[in-house]
Legacy VTK file of the C-alpha trace (Angstrom):
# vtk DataFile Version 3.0
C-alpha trace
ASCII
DATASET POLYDATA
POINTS 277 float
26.158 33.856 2.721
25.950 33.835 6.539
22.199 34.173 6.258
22.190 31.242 3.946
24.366 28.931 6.720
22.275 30.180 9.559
19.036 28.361 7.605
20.779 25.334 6.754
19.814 22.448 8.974
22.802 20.236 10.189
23.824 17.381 8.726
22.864 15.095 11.696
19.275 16.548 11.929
18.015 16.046 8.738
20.041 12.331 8.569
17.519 11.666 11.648
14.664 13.419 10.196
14.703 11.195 6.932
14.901 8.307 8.805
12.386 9.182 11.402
9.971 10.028 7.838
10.688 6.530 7.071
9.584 4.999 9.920
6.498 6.578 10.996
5.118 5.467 7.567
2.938 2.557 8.071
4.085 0.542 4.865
7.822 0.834 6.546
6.381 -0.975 9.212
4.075 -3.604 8.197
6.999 -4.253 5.460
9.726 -4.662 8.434
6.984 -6.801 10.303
6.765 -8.958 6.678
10.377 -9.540 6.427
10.153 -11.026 9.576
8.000 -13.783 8.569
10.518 -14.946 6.300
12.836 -16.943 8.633
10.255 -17.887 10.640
8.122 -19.487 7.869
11.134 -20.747 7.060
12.382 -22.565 9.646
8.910 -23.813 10.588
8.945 -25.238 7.363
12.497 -26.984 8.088
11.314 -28.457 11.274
8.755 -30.105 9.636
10.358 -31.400 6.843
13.049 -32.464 9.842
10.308 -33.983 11.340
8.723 -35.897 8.752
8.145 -39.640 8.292
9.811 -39.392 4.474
12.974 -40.476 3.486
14.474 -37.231 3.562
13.859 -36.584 7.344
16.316 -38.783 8.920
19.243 -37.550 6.407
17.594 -33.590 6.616
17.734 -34.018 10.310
20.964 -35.265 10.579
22.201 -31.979 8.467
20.241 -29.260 10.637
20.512 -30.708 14.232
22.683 -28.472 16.097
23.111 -26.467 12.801
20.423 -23.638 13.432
22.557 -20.788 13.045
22.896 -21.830 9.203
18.960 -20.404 9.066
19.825 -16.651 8.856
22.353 -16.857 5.855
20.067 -19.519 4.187
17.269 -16.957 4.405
19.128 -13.773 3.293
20.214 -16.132 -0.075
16.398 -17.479 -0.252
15.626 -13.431 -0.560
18.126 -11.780 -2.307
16.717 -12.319 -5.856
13.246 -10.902 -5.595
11.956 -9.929 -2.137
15.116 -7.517 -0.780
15.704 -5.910 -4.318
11.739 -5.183 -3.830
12.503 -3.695 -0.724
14.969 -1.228 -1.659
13.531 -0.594 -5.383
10.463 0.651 -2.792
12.149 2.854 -0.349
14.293 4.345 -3.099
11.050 5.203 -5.323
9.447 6.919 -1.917
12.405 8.835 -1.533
12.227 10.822 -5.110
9.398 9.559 -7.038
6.785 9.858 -3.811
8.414 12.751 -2.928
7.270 14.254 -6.470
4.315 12.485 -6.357
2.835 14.742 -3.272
4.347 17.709 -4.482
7.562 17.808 -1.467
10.072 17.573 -3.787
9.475 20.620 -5.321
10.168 22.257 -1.812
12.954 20.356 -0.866
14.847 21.042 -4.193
14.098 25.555 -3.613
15.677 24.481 -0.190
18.703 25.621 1.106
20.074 22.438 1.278
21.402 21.664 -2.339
20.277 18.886 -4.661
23.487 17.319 -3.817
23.211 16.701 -0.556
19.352 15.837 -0.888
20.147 12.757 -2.865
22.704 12.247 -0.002
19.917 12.232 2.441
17.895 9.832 0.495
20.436 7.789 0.136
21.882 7.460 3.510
17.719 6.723 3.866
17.325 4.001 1.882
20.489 2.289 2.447
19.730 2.737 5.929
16.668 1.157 5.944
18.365 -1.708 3.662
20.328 -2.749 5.699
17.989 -2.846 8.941
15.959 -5.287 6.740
18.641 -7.916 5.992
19.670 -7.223 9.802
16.141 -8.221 11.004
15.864 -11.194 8.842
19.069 -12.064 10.052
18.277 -12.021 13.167
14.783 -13.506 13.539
16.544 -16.310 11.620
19.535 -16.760 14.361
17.140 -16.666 17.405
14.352 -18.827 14.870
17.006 -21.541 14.046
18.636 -21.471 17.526
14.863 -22.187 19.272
14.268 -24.896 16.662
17.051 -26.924 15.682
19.655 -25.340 18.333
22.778 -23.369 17.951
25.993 -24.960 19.103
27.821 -24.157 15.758
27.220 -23.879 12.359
27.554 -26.918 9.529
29.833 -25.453 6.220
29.744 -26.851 2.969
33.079 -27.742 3.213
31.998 -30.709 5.424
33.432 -28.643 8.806
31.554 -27.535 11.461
32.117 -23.620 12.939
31.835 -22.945 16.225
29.433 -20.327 17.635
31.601 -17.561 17.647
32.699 -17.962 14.400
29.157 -19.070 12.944
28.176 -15.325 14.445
30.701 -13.838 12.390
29.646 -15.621 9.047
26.590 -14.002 9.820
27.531 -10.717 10.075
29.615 -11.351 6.974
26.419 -12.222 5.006
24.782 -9.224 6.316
27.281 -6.891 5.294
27.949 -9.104 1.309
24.399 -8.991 1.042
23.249 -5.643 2.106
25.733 -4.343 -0.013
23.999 -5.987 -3.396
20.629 -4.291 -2.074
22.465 -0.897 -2.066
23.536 -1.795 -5.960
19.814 -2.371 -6.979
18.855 0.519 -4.689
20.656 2.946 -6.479
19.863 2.109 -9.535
16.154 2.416 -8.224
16.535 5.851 -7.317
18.233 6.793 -10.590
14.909 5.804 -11.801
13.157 7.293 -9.266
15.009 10.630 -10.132
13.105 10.493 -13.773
9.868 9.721 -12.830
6.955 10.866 -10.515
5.088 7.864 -10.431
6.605 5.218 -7.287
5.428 2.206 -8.773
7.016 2.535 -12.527
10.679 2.835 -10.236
9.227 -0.683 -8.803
8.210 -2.273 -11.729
10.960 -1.046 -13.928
13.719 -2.000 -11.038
12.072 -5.675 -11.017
12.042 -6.150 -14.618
15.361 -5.329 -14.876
16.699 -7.611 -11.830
14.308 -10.629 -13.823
15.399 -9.751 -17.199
19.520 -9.769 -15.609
18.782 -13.043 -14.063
17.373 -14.448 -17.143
20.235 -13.393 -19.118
22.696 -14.848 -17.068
20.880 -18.085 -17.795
22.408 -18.507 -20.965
25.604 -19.857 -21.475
25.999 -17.896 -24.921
25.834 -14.899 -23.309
28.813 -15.500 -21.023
30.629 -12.579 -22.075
27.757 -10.121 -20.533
27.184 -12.301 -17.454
30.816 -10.649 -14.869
28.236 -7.447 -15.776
25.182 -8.545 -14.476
25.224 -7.940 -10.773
22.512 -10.962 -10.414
25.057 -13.012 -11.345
27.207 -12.228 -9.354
24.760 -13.684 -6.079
25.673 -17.183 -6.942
28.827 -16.884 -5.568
28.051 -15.371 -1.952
27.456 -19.027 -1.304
31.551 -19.263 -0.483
30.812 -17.644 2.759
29.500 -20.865 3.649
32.784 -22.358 3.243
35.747 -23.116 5.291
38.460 -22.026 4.543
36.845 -18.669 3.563
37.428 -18.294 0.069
37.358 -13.925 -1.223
37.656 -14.203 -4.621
34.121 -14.356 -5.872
33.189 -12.079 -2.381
35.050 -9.261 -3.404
34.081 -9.586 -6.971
30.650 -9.210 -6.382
30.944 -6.604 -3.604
33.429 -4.517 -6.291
30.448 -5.347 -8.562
27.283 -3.965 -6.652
30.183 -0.819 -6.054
30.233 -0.119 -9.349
26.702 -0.175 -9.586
25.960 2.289 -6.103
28.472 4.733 -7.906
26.565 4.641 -11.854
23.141 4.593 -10.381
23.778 7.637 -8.196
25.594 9.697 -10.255
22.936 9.088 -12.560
20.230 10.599 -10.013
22.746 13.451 -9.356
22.923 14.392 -12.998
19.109 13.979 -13.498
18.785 16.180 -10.177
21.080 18.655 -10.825
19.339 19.708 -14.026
15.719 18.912 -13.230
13.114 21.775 -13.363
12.102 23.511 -10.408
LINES 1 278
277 0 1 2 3 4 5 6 7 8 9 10 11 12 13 14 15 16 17 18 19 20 21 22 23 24 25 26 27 28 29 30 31 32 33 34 35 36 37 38 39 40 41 42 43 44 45 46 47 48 49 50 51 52 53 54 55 56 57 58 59 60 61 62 63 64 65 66 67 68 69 70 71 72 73 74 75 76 77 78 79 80 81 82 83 84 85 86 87 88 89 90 91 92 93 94 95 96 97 98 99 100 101 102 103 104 105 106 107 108 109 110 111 112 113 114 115 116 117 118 119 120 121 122 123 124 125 126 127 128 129 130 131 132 133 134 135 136 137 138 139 140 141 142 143 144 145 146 147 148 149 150 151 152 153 154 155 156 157 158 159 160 161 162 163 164 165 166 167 168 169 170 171 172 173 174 175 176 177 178 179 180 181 182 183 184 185 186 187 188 189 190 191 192 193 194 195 196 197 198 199 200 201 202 203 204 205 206 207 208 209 210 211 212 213 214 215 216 217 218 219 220 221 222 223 224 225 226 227 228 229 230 231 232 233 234 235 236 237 238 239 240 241 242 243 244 245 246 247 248 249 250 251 252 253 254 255 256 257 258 259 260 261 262 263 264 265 266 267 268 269 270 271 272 273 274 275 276
């Protein structure tokens, strides 16, 4: 047993050695570098729509001026259906499904470090990762929105207008709401991922099932499945844009994407725990 303890790597070292795997990857880069684009594409797309001759500039203007720090938490809600679920469903299949794909896993799993804690690791990975990309977009969309439409305060939907301290904090909020709803499609990735050795069936079969979840919550016959679907549950982030800040649908939908972190990764762990060497 002692020998066993005096191989095992701790905790903190291989928490920094997943992430540093993660980032010296050149996809993890180029990816952060695309996510970036995003409020910056944008906002340059605001400012000229702001700036236009058509009736909807004057009006448009009127609602952005001043308001730039609304940017950020208009982007993170302009990517949360497709492009961060993409995101995570791709670090999550790296993290099993590449692993097994170049033959690592193998090794990692005849490690002393339990299959247990090895989902752990990938999991503190990906979510890691997740939510440095919703903090990036974030903000590149602050300092974006501040440069081109300024950032005195921020413009609710309520009709009131926040002031910059508190605008920061709605920010954060969003972060935090929305990173959380990666983590639920991210774990259900790497429950996938746990089954498979290919990394693009965990993508495409993560993607179908966040389309085929948003489709069925399209249907208003199917209203008894939709408190399930955790796509349906994004609609209602949009309260953070409200003042007074109403919880109800905030906490649903964060007890929601919960639920889901907790299935899809004690899925993985089952599927781990009794997967061939």
């Amino acid at each position: 047993m002692s020998a066993l303890v005096a191989t095992r790597a701790p905790l903190g070292r291989q928490l920094r050695s997943e992430l540093r795997w993660i980032l010296r990857r050149p996809r993890t880069v180029i990816g952060l570098a695309s996510l970036c684009l995003v409020p910056i594409l944008a906002g340059i797309g605001l400012w000229f729509a702001v700036d236009g001759d058509g009736p909807a500039g004057p009006g448009l203007a009127g609602i952005i001026a001043g308001n730039g720090l609304v940017l950020p938490v208009f982007t993170l809600f302009l990517a949360l259906p497709l492009l961060l679920p993409l995101v995570g469903a791709i670090w999550a299949a790296d993290g099993l499904a590449g692993e097994a794909q170049h033959g690592t896993l193998r090794g990692l799993m005849l490690s002393p470090v339990g299959r247990i804690r090895l989902l752990g690791i990938k999991a503190f990975g990906v979510a890691t990762m997740s939510l440095v990309a919703v903090t990036l977009i974030a903000v590149v969309g602050a300092i974006t929105g501040a440069v081109l439409f300024g950032g005195e305060g921020m413009l609710t939907l309520s009709g009131s207008t926040l002031s910059f301290g508190a605008a920061l904090g709605r920010i954060v909020l969003t972060i935090l709401l929305v990173t959380v709803q990666v983590w639920g499609v991210a774990a259900v990735a790497m429950a996938i991922s746990a089954c498979t050795e290919h990394p693009l069936v965990v993508m495409a079969a993560t993607m179908a099932g966040v389309i085929v979840f948003a489709v069925l919550g399209v249907f208003s016959a199917l209203d008894w499945l939709h408190p399930y679907l955790i796509t349906s549950a994004w609609n209602g982030l949009v309260d953070v844009m409200r003042d007074p800040l109403p919880t109800e649908e905030l906490w649903r939908s964060t007890a929601l994407a919960g639920c889901y972190i907790v299935i899809g990764l004690s899925l993985a762990a089952m599927r781990l725990a009794t997967k061939d060497n």
